[in-house]
C-alpha positions in Angstrom: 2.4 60.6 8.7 1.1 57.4 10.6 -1.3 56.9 7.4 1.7 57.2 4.8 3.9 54.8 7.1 0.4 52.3 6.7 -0.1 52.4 3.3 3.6 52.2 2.8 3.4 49.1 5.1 1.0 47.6 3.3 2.1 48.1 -0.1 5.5 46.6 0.4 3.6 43.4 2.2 1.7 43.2 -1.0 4.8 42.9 -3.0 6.6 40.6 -0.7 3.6 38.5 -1.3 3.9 38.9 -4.7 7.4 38.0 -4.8 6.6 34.9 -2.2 4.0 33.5 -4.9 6.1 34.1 -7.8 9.0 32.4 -6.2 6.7 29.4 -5.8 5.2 29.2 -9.3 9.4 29.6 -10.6 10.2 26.8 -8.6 11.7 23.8 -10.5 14.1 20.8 -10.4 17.0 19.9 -12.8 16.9 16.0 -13.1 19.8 14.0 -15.1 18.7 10.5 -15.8 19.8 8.0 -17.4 16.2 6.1 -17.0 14.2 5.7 -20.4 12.6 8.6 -20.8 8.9 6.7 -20.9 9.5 5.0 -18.0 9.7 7.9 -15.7 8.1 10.8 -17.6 4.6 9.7 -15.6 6.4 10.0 -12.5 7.7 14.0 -13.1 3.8 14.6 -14.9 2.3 13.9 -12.0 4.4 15.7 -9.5 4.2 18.6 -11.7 0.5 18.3 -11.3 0.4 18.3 -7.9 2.9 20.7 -6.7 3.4 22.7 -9.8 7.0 22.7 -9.7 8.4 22.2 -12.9 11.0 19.4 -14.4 13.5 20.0 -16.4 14.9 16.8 -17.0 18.3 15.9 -19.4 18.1 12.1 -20.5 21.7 10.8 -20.9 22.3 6.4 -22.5 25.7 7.1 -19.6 28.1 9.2 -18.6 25.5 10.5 -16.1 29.1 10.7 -13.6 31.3 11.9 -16.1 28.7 14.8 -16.9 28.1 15.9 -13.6 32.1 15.9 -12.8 33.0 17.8 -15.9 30.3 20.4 -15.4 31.8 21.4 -11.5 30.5 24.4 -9.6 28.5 25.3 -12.3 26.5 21.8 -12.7 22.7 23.0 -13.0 21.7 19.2 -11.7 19.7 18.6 -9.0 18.6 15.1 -9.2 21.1 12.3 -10.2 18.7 9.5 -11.3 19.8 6.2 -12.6 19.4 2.1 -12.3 21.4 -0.1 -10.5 22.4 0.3 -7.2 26.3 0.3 -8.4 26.1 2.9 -10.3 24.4 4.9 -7.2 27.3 4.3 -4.9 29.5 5.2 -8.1 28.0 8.9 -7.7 28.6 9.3 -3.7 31.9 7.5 -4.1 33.1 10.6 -6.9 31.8 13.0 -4.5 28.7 13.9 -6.4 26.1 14.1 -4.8 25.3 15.0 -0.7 23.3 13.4 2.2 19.7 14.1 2.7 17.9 14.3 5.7 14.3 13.4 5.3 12.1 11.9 7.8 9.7 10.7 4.7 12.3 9.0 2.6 14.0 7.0 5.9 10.8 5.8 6.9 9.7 4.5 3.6 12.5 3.1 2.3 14.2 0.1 3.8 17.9 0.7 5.1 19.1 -1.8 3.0 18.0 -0.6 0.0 19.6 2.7 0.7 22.7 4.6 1.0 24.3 4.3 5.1 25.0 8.3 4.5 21.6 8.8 2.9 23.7 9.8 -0.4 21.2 7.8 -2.1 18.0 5.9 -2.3 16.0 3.3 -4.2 12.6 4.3 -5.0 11.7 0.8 -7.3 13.0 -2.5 -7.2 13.8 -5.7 -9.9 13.8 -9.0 -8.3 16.4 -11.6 -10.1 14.0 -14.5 -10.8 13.5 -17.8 -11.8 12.0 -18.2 -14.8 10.7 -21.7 -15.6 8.8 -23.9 -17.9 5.4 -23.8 -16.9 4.4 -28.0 -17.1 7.9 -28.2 -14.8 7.1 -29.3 -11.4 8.6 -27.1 -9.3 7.3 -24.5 -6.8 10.2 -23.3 -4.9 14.2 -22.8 -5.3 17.4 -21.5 -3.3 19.7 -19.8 -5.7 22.1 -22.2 -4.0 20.3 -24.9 -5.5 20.8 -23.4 -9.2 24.6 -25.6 -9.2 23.0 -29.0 -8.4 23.9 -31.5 -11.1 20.6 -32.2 -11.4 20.3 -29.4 -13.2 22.8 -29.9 -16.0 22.3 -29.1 -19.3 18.8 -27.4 -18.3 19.7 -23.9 -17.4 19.6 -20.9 -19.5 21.3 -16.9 -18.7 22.8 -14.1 -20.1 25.9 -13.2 -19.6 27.8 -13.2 -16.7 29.6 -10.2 -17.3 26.2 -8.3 -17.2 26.0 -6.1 -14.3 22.4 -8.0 -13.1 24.8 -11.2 -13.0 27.4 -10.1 -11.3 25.2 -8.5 -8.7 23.5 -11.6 -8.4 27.0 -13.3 -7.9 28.5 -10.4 -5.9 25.3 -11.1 -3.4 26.0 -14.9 -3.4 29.6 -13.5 -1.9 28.5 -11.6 0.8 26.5 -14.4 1.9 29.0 -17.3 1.3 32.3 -15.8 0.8 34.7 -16.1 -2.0 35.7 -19.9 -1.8 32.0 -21.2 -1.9 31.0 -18.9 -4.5 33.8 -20.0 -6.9 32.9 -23.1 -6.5 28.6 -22.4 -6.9 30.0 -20.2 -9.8 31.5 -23.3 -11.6 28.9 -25.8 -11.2 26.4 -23.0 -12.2 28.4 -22.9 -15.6 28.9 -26.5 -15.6 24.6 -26.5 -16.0 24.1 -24.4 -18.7 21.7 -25.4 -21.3 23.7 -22.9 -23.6 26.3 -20.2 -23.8 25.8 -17.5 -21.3 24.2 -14.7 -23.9 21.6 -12.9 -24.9 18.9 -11.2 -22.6 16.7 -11.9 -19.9 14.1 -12.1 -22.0 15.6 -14.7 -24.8 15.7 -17.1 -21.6 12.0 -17.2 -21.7 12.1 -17.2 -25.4 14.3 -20.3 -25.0 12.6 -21.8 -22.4 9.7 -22.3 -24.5 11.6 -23.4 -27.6 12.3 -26.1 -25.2 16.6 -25.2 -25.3 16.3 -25.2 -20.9 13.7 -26.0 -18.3 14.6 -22.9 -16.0 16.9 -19.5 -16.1 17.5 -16.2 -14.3 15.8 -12.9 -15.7 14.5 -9.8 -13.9 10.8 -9.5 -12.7 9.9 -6.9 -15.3 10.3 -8.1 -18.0 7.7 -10.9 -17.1 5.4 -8.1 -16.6 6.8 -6.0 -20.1 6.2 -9.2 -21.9 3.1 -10.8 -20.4 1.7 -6.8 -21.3 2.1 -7.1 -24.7 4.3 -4.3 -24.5 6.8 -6.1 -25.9 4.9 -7.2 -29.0 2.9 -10.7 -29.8 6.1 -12.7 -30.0 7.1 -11.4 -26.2 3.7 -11.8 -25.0 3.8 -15.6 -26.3 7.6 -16.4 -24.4 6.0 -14.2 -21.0 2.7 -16.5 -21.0 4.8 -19.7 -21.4 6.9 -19.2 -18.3 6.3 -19.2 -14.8 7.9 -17.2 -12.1 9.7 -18.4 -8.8 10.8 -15.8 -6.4 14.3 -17.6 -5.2 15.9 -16.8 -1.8 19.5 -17.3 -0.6 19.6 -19.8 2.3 18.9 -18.0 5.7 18.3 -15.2 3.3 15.5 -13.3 0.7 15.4 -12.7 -2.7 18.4 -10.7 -4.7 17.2 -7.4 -6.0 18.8 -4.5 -7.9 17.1 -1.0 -7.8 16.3 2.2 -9.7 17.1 5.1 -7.3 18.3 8.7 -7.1 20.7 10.9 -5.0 20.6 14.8 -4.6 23.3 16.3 -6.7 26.2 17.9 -4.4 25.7 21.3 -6.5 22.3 21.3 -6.2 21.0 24.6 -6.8 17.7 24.1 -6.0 17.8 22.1 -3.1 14.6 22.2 -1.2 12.5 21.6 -4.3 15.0 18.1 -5.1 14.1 16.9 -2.2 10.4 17.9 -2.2 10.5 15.8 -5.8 12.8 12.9 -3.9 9.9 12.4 -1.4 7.0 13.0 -3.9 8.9 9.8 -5.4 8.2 7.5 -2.1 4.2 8.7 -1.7 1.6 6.4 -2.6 0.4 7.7 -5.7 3.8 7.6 -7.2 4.8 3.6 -5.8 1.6 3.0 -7.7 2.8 4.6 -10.6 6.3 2.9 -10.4 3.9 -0.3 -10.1 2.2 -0.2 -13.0 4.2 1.5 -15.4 7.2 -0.3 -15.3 6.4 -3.4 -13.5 8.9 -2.7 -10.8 8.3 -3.8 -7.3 7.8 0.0 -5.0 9.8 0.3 -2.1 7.4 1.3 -0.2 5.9 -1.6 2.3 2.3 -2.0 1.9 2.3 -0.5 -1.9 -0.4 -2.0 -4.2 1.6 -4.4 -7.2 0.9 -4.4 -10.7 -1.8 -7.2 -11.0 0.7 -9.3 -13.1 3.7 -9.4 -10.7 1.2 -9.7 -7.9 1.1 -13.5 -9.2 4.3 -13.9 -8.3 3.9 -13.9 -5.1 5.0 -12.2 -2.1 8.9 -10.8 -2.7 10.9 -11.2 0.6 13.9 -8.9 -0.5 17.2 -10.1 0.4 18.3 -8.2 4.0 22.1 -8.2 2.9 22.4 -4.6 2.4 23.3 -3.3 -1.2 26.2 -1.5 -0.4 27.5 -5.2 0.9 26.7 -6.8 -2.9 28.2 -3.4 -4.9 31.4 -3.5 -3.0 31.8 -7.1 -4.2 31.1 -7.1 -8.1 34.5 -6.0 -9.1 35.9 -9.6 -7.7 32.3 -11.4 -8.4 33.2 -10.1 -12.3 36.8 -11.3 -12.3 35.9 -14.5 -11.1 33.1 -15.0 -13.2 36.3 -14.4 -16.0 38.6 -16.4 -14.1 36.0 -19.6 -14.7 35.2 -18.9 -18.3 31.2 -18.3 -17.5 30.2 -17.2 -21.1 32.3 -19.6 -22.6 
């Protein structure tokens, strides 16, 4: 009897093991992103590699909030994963997504580039940049300085209805206030080489066609263009700039992010959040780094060789729930002045 009881014991501990090895080889995360599918498929390849849990990812161009709402209870998501740090607090604000609590993902990522809640966090950032001619003689700026009339008639950005604009703007508020950013707001406009328009990279484009001396872009696309990823003509407006890392007065430089929050449904759970911190490791800040020419959140993280020449980014300590709950009135005053007209 005490040998059947043994061999039953033994047999059921096999299957449990069994059972315990095929749970782990199941195991897998539902991301929905809204991130270029190229620009993070290196990312979820390599954590697949090393942990062997497998992504399952659904790319949406938006309604990455809409989506998740309309799917409820049911909502297979796991992962919410999108740029800009608006759009982040957009999800937690609906009620879409839940806190995490991860002792990797506090200590690696800066609280101000982070949810208070820990709804959400930013895994890569963009720095808003000067670009400027490269025979221009100048080596350092305050974004203050961008409304001194010495400027007029040499400045070049896109619109200010774009949400990197009116995130730059909407930080300028926190720092300033409404009154003083009106008025920086107006003789920023009052400068411009050109209508507000285009992209960050036709500033560079038209800084070389000699249209402006300097203009606003985002970090990465000196790197996408200075790559050649961009194509020949890119590469030729990328190599003809240079790039000034600006800072607010008593302040650093304004950033947006690329980020992710756990979805409030989240059916697999543990294995979101083994992917959220897989996302903050070394090996994947060095991906961020070189594949998309995004500046890792992660201090101490090696930079992509060509945004390493920027120098050393001191990110703005305003926190970026303080800039997101400003862009709705840092938009309607952009209106209110006629900035892209």
């Amino acid at each position: 009897m005490k040998k059947s009881v043994s061999i039953r014991s033994v047999l059921l501990g096999g299957v449990m093991l069994l059972g315990g090895v095929a749970g782990a080889m199941a195991a897998e995360v539902n991301i929905y992103t809204t991130r270029e599918p190229g620009l993070i498929k290196p990312l979820l390849e390599a954590f697949t590699a090393s942990t062997g849990v497998k992504v399952n990812t659904v790319f949406l161009k938006d309604g990455l909030a809409e989506r998740v709402a309309s799917e409820g209870a049911s909502s297979p998501a796991d992962i919410l994963m999108t740029v800009d740090a608006g759009r982040l607090a957009d999800l937690a604000q609906k009620g879409l997504t839940q806190p995490v609590k991860s002792a990797v993902l506090d200590a690696a990522v800066p609280a101000a580039l982070r949810d208070p809640d820990n709804n959400w966090f930013a895994f890569s950032a963009r720095g808003r940049v000067l670009y400027a001619a490269k025979d221009l003689d100048l080596k350092a700026i305050r974004y203050e300085d961008l409304a001194d009339p010495k400027w007029k008639g040499k400045i070049c950005i896109r619109s200010g209805q774009h949400p990197y604009n009116t995130a730059l703007f909407a930080a300028y508020m926190a720092h300033h206030g409404p009154e003083a950013t009106k008025t920086w707001l107006t003789g920023l406009r009052n400068n411009l080489a050109r209508k507000a328009g285009g992209g960050d990279r036709e500033v560079a484009k038209d800084i070389l066609g000699g249209v402006c001396e300097i203009g606003i872009g985002n970090s990465y696309y000196v790197g996408l263009m200075r790559s050649g990823k961009g194509g020949p003509d890119q590469k030729t407006w990328g190599e003809a700039i240079k790039v000034i890392l600006p800072t607010f007065e008593n302040g650093g430089t304004q950033v947006n992010v690329s980020g992710a929050a756990l979805a409030r449904r989240a059916p697999n759970k543990e294995a979101a959040i083994r992917l959220m911190e897989y996302l903050v490791s070394d090996d994947a800040q060095k991906i961020y780094a070189e594949a998309n020419f995004e500046y890792p959140v992660k201090a101490g993280a090696k930079l992509d060789p060509i945004v390493a020449t920027f120098g050393e980014l001191k990110v703005d300590p305003i926190p970026l729930t303080e800039v997101v709950k400003r862009r709705k009135q840092a938009s309607q005053m952009a209106e209110e002045i006629g900035f892209d007209k």
